[in-house]
N, C-alpha and C positions, 0 to 999 in steps of 0.2 A: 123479386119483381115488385115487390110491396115496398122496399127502401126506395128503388126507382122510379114509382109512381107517386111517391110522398115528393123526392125531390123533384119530378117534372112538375106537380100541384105546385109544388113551394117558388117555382122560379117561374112559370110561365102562370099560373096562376092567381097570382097577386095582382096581374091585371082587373081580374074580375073582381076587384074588393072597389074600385070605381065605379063599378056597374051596379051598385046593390047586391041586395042576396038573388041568389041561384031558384029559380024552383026549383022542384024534385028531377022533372023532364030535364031542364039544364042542365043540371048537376050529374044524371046519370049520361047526358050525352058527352057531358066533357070528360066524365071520369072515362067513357069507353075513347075518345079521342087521344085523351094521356096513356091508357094501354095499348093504342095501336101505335103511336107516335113515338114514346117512351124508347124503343128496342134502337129506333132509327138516330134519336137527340143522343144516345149514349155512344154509341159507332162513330156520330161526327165530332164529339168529344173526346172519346179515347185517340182517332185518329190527328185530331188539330195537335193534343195533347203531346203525340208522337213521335211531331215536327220540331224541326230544331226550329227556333225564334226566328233565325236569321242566316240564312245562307250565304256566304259571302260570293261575287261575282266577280272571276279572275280576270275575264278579259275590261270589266271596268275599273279595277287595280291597275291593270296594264296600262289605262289611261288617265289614270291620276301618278301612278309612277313618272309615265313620260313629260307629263309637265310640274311633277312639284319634287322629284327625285334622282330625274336622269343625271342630273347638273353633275350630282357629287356620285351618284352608283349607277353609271351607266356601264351597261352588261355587265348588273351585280358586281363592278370592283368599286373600291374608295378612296378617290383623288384627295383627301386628306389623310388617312390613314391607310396606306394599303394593306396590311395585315388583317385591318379589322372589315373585310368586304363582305356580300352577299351570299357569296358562297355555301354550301352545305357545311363544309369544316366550321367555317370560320364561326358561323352563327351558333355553330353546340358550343367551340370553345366561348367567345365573347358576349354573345345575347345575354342579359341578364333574365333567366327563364329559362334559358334554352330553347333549341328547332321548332319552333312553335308558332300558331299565330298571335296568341292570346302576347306573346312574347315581344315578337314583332310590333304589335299592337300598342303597348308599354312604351316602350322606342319611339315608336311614332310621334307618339300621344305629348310625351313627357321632353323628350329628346334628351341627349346625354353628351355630356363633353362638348365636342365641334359641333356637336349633330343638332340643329334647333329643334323647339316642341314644334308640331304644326295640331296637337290637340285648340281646339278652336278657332284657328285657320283651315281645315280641313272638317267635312263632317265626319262625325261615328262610321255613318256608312264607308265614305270615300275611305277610313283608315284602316275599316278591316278587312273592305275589297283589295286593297293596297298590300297589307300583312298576308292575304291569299295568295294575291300576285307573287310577293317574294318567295312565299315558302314554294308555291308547287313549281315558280321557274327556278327556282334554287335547287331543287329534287332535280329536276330535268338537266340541269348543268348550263344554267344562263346560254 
């Protein structure tokens, strides 16, 4: 409890280095406010902490697919390559990565062979909502 109340001092604390010095009544109020607060700053810490950064959003994949991907991989096949489609198979065999999104993501980002980049034509978000899109309708069998 004594590291967590040095670090609650140290971060919310430093405010009061604007204010001048603390009297004693101060000082012992804020110290009893950092021990009742302390328990609560840690819980919302370890829980943010917990969170992935970023969740990706399928059905907004769904709609960045349909206008920047259907052209060439509609219902997951590929009007240039057929072999190399959306498909669960195809993506272990061909994806550089493998069944992934992180993978997918790569792909998108960079693009390869036929395939153009749309990294900077597309944002971060749009591409890894889009890499969500394919893996879990690629699970599902397009």
């Amino acid at each position: 409890a004594l590291h967590m109340n040095a670090l609650f001092l140290a971060l919310i604390g430093s405010a009061a280095a604007f204010h001048g010095p603390l009297s004693k009544i101060q000082a012992s109020a804020f110290s009893d406010a950092a021990t009742n607060v302390m328990p609560l700053v840690a819980a919302g810490v370890l829980a943010a902490g917990a969170m992935p950064a970023f969740a990706a959003d399928v059905s907004a994949g769904g709609a960045v697919f349909s206008g920047n991907c259907a052209a060439c991989h509609a219902g997951g096949q590929n009007v240039i390559i057929p072999d190399k489609s959306l498909e669960k198979e195809a993506l272990e065999e061909y994806l550089d990565g493998g069944f992934n999104p992180a993978a997918v993501v790569k792909q998108v980002t960079n693009g390869k062979n036929a395939m153009p980049a749309f990294g900077g034509r597309l944002s971060d978000e749009d591409i890894e909502n889009v890499a969500a899109f394919v893996i879990t309708t690629s699970k599902a069998g397009w």
